[in-house]
C-alpha positions in Angstrom: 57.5 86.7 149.2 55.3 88.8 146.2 58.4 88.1 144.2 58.7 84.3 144.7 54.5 84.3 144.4 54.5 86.1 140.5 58.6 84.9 139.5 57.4 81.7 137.7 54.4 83.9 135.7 56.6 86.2 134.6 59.2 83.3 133.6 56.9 81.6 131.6 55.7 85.4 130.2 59.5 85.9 128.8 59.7 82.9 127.8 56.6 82.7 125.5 57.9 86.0 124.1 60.9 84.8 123.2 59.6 81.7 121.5 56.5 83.3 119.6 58.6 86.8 118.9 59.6 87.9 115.3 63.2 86.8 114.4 65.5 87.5 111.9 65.3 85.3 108.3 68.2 85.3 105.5 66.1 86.2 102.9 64.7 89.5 104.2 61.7 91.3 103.1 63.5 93.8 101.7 65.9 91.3 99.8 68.9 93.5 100.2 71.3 92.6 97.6 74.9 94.1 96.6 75.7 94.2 93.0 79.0 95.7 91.4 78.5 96.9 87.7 81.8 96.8 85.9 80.1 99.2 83.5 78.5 102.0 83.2 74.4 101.4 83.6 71.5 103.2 82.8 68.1 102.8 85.2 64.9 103.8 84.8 62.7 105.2 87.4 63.1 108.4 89.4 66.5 109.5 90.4 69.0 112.3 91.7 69.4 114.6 89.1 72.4 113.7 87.2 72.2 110.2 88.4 70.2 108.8 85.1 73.1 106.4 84.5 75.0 104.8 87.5 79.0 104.8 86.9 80.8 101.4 87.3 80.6 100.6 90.5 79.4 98.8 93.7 75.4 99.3 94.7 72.8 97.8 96.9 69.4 97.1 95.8 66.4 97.3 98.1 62.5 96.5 98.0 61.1 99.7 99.4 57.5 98.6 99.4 55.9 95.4 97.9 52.0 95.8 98.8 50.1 95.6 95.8 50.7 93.9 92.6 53.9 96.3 91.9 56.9 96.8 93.7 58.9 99.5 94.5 63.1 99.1 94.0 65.5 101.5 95.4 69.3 101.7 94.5 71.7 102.8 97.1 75.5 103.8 97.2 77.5 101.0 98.9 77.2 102.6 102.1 73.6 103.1 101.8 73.8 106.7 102.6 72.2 108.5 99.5 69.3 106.4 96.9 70.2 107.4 93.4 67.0 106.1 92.0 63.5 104.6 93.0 62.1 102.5 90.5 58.7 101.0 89.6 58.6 97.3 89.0 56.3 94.4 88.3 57.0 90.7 89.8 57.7 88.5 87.0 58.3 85.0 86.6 61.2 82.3 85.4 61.1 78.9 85.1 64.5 77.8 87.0 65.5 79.9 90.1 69.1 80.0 91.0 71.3 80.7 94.1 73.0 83.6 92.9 71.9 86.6 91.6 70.7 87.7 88.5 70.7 90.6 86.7 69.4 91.7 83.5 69.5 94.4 81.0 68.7 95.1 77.5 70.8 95.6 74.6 71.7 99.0 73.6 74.1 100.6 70.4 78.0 100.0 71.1 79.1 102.6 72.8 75.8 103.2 74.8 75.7 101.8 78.6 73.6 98.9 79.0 70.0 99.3 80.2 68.7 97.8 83.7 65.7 95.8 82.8 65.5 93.2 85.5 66.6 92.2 88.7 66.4 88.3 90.3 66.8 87.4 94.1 68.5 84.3 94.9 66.6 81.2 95.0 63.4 83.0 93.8 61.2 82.4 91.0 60.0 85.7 90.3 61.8 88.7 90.6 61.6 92.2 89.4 60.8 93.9 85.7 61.4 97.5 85.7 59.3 100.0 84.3 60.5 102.5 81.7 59.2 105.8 80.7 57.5 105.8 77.8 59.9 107.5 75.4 62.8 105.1 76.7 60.8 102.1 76.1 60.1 102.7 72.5 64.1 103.2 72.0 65.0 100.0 74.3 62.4 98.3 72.3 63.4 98.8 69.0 67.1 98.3 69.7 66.7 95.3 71.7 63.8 93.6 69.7 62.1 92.6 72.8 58.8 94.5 74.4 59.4 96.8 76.9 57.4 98.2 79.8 56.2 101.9 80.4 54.1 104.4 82.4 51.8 105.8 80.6 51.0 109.3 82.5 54.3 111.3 82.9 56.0 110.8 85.9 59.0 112.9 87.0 62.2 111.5 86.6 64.7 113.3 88.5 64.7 114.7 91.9 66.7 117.8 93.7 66.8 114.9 96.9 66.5 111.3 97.7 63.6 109.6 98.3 62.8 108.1 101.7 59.6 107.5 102.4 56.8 105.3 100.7 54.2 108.1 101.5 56.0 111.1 99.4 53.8 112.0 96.1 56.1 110.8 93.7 56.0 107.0 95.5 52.1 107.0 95.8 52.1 108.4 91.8 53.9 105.3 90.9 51.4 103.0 93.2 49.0 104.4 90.9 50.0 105.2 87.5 49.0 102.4 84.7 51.4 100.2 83.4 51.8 98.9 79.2 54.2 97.3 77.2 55.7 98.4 73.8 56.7 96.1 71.4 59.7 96.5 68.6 56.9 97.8 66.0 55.8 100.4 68.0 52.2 98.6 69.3 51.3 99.1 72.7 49.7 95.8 74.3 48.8 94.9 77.5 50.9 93.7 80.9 50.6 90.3 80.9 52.0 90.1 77.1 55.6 90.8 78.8 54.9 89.6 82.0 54.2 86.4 83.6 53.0 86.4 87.2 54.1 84.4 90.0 51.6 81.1 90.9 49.7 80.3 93.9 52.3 80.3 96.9 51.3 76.5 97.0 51.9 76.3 92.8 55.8 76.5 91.6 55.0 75.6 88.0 54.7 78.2 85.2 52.7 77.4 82.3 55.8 79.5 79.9 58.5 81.4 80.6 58.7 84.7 81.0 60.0 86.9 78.1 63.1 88.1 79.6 66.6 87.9 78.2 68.4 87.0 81.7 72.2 87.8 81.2 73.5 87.5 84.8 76.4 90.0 85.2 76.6 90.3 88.7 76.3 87.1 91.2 76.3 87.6 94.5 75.7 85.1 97.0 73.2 84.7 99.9 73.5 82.5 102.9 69.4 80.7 103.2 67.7 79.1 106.1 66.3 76.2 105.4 62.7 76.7 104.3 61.7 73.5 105.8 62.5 74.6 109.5 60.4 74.2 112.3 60.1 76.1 115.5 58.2 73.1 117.5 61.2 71.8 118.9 62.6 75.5 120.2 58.9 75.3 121.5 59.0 72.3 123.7 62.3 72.9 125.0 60.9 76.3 126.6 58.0 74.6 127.7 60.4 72.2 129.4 62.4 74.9 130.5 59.2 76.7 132.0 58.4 73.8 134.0 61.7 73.5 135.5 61.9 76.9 136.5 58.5 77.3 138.4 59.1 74.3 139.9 62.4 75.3 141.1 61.1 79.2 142.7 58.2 76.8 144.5 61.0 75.4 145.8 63.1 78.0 147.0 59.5 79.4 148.2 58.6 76.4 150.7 62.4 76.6 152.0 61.6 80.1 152.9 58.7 79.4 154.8 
């Protein structure tokens, strides 16, 4: 009898939890993405030792932490079993989003791998502008004719071991550390001169594009849920479904008496 007194309650409870509870989206906060580099490439950031430039290959890309104004990328093996690097970037903005993805790199000397500069998540506007050390960016800057962006304190830039957690010293340093751009001549100007921010979440119009050289060389497709969708009709159903089911355990209840 206790049981058919509480059963519609604790329907209705697991219901409500089921209908209000976190689920699952395509685009994940993390925006996990696989990219295979049919070259070698070199990245920036802090990485294994001997793991400054990534063979050809097949890698995932991660958002370890996007709080703040700065984001923090992390490449993985295939398997996702070892990070080879953890990289500072800053969001930056492009006019035209695509579905694929897009990466980007600047130009180095022949025979020299390619440099990672950015990285694009499909159907996004803004994506993700790595951040040099200073000494690379002057070289990338000069040989790519484009302004490059830096650290300015020294930050380590290999490791003995992976990095796994956002609260480990060398992740909070690059939280921190203060970010320029370089420009082909050598002068050192400000963020914003390299990169443009995203807009309001309610604004999708940039005022100019941002000064990136976007060369996708790896595309790599992403099933989407439509942004549009609604969870009011999920919601009346259970609400429906609620009814039904109290209605029926009263039932069952007045039969038993």
């Amino acid at each position: 009898m206790t049981f058919l007194r509480t059963a519609p309650a604790v329907f209705c409870i697991a219901l409500l939890g089921a209908t209000f509870g976190p689920t699952a989206k395509a685009d994940d906060w993390n925006r996990k993405t696989v990219v295979t580099f049919s070259g070698p490439i070199e990245i920036p950031g802090v990485h294994l030792a001997g793991w400054g430039v990534l063979p050809a290959g097949t890698y995932v890309f991660k958002i370890m932490d996007s709080q703040s104004d700065r984001h923090i990328v992390q490449i993985f093996n295939q398997d996702e079993t070892i990070v080879y690097a953890t990289i500072l970037a800053i969001p930056n903005y492009r006019l035209k989003a695509t579905d694929k993805t897009v990466v980007t790199f600047n130009e180095r000397p022949a025979g020299q791998p390619e440099a990672l500069r950015g990285w694009f998540y499909p159907g996004r506007n803004w994506g993700e502008e790595f951040v040099y050390p200073k000494s690379m960016a002057m070289d990338l800057a000069k040989t790519a004719n484009t302004p490059v962006l830096f650290t300015v304190a020294e930050i380590p830039v290999e490791v003995a071991a992976p990095i796994k957690s956002v609260d480990e010293p060398v992740v909070m340093q690059l939280k921190q550390v203060p970010i320029m751009a370089i420009k082909p001549t050598g002068e050192e100007v400000e963020l914003a001169v390299v990169v443009t921010p995203p807009p309001a979440a309610d604004t999708e119009v940039a005022t100019a594009p941002a000064l990136l050289a976007q060369v996708p060389v790896a595309q790599v497709p992403v099933d989407r849920l439509p942004d549009t969708a609604s969870n009011l009709p999920l919601i009346g159903l259970c609400g429906l479904l609620a009814l039904g089911g109290a209605f029926a355990v009263r039932s069952l209840r007045n039969r038993a008496l």
